[in-house]
N, C-alpha and C positions, 0 to 999 in steps of 0.2 A: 533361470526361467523354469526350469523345472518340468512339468508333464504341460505345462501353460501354454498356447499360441498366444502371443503378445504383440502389442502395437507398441514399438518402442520409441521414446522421443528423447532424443540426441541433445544435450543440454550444452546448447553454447555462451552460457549465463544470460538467457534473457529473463525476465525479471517475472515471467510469465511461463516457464514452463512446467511448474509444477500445475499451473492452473489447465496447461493442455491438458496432461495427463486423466484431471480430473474432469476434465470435461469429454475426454474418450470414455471415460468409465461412469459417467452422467449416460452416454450411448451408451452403456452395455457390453463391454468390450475391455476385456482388463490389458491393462497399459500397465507400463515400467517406462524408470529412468534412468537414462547410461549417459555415461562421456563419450565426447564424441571420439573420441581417441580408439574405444573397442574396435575392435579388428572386424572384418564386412567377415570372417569365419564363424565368429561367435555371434552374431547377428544371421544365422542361415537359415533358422526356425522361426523367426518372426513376422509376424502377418503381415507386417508393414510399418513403416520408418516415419517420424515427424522430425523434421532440423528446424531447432526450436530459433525463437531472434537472439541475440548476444549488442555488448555496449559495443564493438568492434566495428571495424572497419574490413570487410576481405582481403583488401588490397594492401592492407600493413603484414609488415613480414611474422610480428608474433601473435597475429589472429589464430584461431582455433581453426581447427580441420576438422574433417571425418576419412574414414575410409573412402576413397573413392571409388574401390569394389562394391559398392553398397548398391549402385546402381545396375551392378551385373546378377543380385540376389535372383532376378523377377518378382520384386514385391513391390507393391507400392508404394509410394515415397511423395511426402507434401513438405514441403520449403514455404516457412513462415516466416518473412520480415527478414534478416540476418542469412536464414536456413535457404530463403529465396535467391539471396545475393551469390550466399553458397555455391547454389547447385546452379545456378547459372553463367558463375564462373569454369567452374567443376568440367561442367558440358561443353565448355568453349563460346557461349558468350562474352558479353562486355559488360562491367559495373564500374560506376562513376559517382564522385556526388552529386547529386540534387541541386537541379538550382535554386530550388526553396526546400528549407526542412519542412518536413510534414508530423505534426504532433495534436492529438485528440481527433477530430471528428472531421470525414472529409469524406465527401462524397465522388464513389466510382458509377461509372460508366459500364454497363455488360458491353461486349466485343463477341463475334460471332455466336449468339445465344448466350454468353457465360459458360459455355462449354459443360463438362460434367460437373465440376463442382457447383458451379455458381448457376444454374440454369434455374433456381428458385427466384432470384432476386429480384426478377419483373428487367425492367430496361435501366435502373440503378434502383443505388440502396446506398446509407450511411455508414462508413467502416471507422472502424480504430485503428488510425495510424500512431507511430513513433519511427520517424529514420530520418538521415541525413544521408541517403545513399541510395540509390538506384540500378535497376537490369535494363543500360544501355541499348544492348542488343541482345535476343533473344539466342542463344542455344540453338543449330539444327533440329529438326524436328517437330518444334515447340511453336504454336502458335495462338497467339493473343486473346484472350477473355475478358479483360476489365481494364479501363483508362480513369484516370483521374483528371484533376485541372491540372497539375503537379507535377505529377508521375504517368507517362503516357504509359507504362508496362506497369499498372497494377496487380493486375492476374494474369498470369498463362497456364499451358500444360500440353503436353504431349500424351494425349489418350490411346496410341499404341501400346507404351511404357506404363502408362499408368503413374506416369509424372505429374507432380501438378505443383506450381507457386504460385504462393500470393503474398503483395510486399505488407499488406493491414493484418492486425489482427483477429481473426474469426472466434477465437478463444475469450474474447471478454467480451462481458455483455451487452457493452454499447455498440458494438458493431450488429449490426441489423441483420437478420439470418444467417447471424455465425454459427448460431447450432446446426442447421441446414448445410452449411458450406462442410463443418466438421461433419456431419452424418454420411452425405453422399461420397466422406470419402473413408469411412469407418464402413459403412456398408460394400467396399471393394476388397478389406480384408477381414481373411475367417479367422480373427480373433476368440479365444476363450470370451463364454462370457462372461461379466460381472456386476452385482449391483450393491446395494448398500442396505441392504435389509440383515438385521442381525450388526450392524457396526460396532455398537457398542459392548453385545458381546466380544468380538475378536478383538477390539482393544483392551476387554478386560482381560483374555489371555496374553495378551502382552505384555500387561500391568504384571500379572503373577508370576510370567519367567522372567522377570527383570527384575523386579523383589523380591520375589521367593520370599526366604524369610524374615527380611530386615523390617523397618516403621519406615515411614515418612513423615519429613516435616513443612511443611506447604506454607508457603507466602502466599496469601487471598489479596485482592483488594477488592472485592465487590465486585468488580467487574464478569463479565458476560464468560471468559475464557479461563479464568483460575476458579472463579464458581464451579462453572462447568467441572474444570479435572479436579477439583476440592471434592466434590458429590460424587464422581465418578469414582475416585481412590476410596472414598468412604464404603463406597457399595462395592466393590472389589475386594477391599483389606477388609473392611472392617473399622469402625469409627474408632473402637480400642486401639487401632496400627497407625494411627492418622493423627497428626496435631497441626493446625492452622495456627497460620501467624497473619494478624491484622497490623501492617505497621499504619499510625498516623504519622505523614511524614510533613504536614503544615503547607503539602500542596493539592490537597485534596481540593473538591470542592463543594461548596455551602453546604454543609450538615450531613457531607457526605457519610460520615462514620456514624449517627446515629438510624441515617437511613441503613446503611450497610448492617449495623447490628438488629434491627428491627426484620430485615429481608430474612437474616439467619434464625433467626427467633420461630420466623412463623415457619420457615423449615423442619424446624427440629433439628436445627445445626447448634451442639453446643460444644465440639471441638475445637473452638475457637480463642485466644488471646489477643486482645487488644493493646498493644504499644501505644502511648504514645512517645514517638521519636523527632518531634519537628523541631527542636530547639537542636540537635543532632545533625540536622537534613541542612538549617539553617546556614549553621558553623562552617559544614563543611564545602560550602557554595561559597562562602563567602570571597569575592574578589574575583571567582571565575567566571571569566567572558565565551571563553571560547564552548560551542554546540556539545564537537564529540567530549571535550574535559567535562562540561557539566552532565552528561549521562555517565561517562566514567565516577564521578562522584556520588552520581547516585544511586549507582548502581555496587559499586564499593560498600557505601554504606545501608544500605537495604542488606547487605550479607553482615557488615559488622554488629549489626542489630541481633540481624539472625543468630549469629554466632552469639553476643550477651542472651539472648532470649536463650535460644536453646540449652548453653549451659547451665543458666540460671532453673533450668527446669529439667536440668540430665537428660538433655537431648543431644548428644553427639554422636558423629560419625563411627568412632572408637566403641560407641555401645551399640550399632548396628541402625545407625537412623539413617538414612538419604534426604537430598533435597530435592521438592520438588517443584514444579513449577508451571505456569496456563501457558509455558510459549507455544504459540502457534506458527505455521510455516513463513508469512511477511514475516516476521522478527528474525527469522533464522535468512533470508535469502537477502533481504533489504543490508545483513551484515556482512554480506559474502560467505555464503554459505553453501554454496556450490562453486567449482571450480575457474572458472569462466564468469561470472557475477562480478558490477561491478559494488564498490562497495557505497554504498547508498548514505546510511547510520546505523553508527550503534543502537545496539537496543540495550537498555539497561540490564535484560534476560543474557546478554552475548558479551559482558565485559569479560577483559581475561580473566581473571578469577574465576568466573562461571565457568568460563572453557575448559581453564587447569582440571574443574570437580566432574566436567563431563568426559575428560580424556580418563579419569579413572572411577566413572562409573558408579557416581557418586550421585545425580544428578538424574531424576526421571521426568520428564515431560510427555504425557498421555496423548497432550494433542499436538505434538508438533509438526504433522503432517497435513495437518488441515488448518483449510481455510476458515472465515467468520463464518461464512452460512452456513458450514458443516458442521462446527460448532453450536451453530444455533438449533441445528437440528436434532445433531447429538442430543444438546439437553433438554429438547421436548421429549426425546426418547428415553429419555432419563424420567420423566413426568415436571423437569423445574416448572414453575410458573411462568404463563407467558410472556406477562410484562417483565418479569426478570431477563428472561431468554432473550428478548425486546431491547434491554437497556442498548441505550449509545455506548460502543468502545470509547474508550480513556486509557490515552499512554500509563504504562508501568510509572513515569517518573510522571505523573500528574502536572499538575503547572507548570511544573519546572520545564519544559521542552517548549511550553509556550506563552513563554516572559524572555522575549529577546535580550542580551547584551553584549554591550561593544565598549569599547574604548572613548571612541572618538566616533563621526559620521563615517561611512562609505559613498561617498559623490563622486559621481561624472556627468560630463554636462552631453548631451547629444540634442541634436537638432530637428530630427525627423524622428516618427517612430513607427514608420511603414505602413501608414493609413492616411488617405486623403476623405474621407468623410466625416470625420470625428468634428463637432462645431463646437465641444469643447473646450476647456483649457485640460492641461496635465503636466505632472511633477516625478520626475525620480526619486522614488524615498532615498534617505540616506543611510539604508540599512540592507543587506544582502538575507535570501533563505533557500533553502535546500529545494533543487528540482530532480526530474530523472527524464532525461530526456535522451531517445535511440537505446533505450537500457542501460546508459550511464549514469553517472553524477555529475548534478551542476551547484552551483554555487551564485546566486548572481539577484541580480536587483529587481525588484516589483517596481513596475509604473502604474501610479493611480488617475485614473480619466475624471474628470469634473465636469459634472452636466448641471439644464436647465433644471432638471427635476431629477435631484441626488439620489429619491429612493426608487427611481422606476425603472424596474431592469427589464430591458429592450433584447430582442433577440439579435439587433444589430450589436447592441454590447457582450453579449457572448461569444460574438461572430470574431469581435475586435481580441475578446480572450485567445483565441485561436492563433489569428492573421497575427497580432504581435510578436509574441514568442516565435514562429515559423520564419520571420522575417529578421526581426533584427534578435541576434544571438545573446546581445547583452540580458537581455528579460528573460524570468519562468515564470513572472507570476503580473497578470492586470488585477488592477482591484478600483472598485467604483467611490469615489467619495459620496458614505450617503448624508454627512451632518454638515456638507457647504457646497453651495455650487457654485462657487469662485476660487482659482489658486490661491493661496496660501502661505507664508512664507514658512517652513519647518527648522525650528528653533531644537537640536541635540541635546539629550542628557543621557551624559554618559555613566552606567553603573552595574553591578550586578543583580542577581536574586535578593532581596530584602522579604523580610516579613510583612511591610507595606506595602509592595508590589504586589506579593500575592493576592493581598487581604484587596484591592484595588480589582483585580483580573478577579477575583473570587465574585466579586459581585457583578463585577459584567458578566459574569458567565451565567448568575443566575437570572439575571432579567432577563438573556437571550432565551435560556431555559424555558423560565414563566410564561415568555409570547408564545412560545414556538407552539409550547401543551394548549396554552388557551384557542390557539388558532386550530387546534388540531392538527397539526404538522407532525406527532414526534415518530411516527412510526412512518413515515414517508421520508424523511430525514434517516441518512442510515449512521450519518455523525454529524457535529455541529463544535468542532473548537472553534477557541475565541481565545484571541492572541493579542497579547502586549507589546507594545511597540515600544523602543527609547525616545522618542522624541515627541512635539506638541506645538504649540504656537509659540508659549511662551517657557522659560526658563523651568526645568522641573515637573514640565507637561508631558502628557505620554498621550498613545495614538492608544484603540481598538480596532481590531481586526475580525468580522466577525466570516467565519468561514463553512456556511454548511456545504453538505456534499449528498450524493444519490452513488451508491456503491454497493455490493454484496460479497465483497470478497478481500475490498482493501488495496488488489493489485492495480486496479483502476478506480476513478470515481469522475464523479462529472457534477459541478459546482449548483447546486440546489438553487431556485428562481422563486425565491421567497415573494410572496404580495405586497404590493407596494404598503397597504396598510400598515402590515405586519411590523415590517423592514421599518417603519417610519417611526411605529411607536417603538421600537427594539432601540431604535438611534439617539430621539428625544430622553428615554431615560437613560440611557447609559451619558450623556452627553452631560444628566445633572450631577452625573457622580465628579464628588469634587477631585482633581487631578486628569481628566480625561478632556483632549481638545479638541479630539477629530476620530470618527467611527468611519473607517473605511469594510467593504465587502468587496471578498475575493473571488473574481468571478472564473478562476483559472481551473481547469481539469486537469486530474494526474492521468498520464501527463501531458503538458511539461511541468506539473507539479506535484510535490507532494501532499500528502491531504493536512500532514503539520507542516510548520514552517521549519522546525529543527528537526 
């Protein structure tokens, strides 16, 4: 910590704490991140404590701790989600489960004014929940500031101590005067302060003692975040120290590489090489079903590329060259990347391979402590264009992550699914995808609702995205049938990655594209995958999945409420493409979902 007063935030792997961090230093107020493990001695200079959430439970014996000296500091001290359960154990309350989990958007109740933190909020506000565990009873001392329908101890604190929890999250966007809640309690410690003016200089000194003298050699894909550290390494090193690699790996999408070369042109980017490797990308999918094996493979070979490319042009490690790469903080945390973190997915940037070349320092990534919109910032500060700046994120392994496959169906039959107003029908797809739910990992089934009028998205249908997941555990993800409003009987084909699947997802993706520009959506949309499903009506049919979202940062998002027009002509054409039998939208928010489905 150094001559620094700091706002430290104790990381018990919630999936969300790098995001506090940055959001104390959005206030002003330079922050650090520790294990919760440091000793309450080395912690005796600090302005004040955040105990971040974690996948955990308190009450399991290999949960995470902190110091519980922490509280004899006299600093201040806020318990978030996990950090709440914490300290409310910690002091000699009670935590239990929930008798409903709470996941995305739920509205609290203030309780004697909202006390110090919350006393903005008016008489309620919309929070960001994720738990499956609750503060029983409250801690001596401590008394009540916020109820939910849920959770009748959403917020407390003990304003002697300068204690305060709350079980939602204030730290992401969606919660409604979360910055407010974080300020009132950034303004109780005298933090150093800090802002973000001059960033990209101080990362370019970090760029210099990390290279020093060696090259780099940079995997681009056009995207928003290897752009970014591609132009950042150039204006640092030097475009002579810098060679880009453009792989085509046959899961891009529509004409993405000629856009891509076209963006770098009118930059003045000509340190570039274009591969093309999709007959490569192809092979080595071939027959693999399972999530993490196919980012393992693709992520394998995006190096083995590297490595033909690079030797083919005497770019080796042995001659002083590094690799380098746009990961950003999600891709490192989503993999277990902090101690305590559960592990979400791999990211094609975090296969072992890549780990072996960062344990020996082989391996530079500029931004990997930031989020999208810091990113996006960065490279205004950089001068990129701002439709550049703009573009929608796209996973590292492009399609590939979103062209499901399986074997065979995944079916179970249930008979309720925790809603009495739905009028209705609805079907369990026979396919499982990735959720994150109390800052863990789930695994588990979409149920899709079937209404009178498929394309009209109702606020009760959002309502239902919520209540489902919250109630019955089987589900992380609702999705709306928008091309039938009748059930359907779902006829399985079982397979992998093909060249025709992609070419197939490829053009769904571009009709969603084409609505989305013409309706003037694209920059209110902060992503918009579009995913392939195995199965269809009939034999060799496959589903659409069209999935936008409203996010800034990727650790949270909240499922985008397209017009019904929109949604309708988006359905109608993708429904002409031949092989496609059913267009469903994902009305779910991370979390309990993730924004891809792998």
């Amino acid at each position: 910590m150094a001559d620094k007063r700091s706002i430290i935030i104790l990381d018990f792997g919630g999936q969300y704490a790098h995001l506090i961090a940055r959001r104390v230093r959005s206030l002003g107020a330079y922050s650090e991140i520790r294990d919760p493990s440091v000793s309450a001695k080395d912690l005796k200079d600090a302005a004040g404590i955040i105990l971040s959430g974690g996948p955990q439970s308190v009450y399991d014996t290999a949960s995470p701790v902190a110091d519980a000296k922490i509280f004899s500091l006299g600093v201040p001290v806020l318990g978030i989600c996990y950090g709440l359960q914490w300290m409310a154990k910690t002091l000699g309350g009670t935590v239990s489960p929930g008798k409903v989990k709470e996941y995305g958007h739920t509205e609290i109740k203030a309780v004697n004014g909202g006390g110090i933190l919350l006393k903005d909020i008016g008489d309620h506000c919309t929070v960001w929940m994720s738990h499956g565990d609750e503060a029983a009873k409250l801690p001596d001392g401590f008394q009540l500031t916020a109820t939910s329908e849920s959770c009748a101890n959403a917020a407390f604190e003990d304003p002697r101590r300068k204690f305060f929890a709350v079980q939602f999250h204030p730290e992401v966007t969606h919660t409604e005067h979360g910055s407010e809640i974080l300020r009132r309690f950034v303004e109780l410690c005298p933090a150093t302060p800090w802002s973000v003016e001059g960033y990209a200089k101080r990362i370019g000194d970090e760029i210099a003692e990390q290279v020093q003298d060696r090259r780099v050699f940079m995997l681009v894909s056009g995207g928003v975040d290897s752009t970014v550290a591609f132009v950042l390494l150039n204006e640092v090193l030097g475009a002579h120290r810098v060679q880009g690699l453009l792989v085509d790996t046959g899961l891009m999408r529509k004409d993405e590489i000629a856009e891509i070369r076209a963006a770098f042109d009118r930059l003045g980017v000509t340190n570039v090489r274009i591969e093309d490797a999709s007959a490569e990308f192809f092979h080595a999918l071939e027959g693999i079903l399972d999530p993490e094996e196919k980012r393992r493979a693709i992520g394998d070979t995006f190096l083995a590329v590297q490595k033909r490319v690079s030797e083919d042009m005497g770019l080796t490690t042995s001659d002083g060259w590094m690799l380098g790469q746009g990961t950003i903080y999600p891709d490192t945390i989503e993999t277990k990347g902090t101690k305590h973190a559960d592990h979400i997915k791999t990211h094609h940037n975090r296969v072992p391979a890549i780990q072996e070349m960062l344990k020996k320092g082989l391996v530079i990534e500029p931004l990997k402590e930031l989020y999208k919109d810091e990113v996006r910032a960065l490279g205004e500060e950089l001068g990129l264009p701002h439709e550049l700046v703009q573009r929608h994120p796209f996973p590292g392994p492009g399609l590939g992550v979103r062209i499901l496959c399986a074997a065979k169906p995944d079916t179970f039959v249930v008979d309720d699914v925790g809603i009495k107003r739905w009028g209705g029908g609805w079907a369990v797809l026979p396919v499982k995808s990735v959720g994150v739910q109390g800052d863990g990992r789930t695994y588990r089934h979409a149920l899709a609702l079937f209404g009178k009028e498929p394309c009209t998205l109702t606020e009760q249908l959002l309502r239902f995205a919520i209540e489902i997941p919250n109630r019955r555990r089987e589900f992380n993800r609702v999705l709306l049938c928008t091309s039938s409003a009748e059930v359907r009987p779902f006829v399985f084909s079982p397979g992998a990655i093909t060249k025709e699947r992609a070419d197939l997802l490829r053009e769904a993706d571009a009709i969603a594209t084409e609505e989305m520009c013409l309706a003037g959506l694209y920059e209110r949309i902060w992503q918009f995958p579009v995913v392939l499903l195995p199965f269809g009506e009939k034999p060799g049919g496959q589903s659409v999945v069209l999935r936008p979202v409203e996010s800034q940062e990727a650790m949270t998002a909240r499922a985008a409420a397209l017009p019904a027009g929109v949604l309708e002509r988006m359905t109608q054409r993708i429904m002409k493409l031949s092989g496609v039998d059913f267009v469903f939208y994902d009305l779910t928010s991370k979390p309990p979902a993730t924004i891809e489905w792998e």
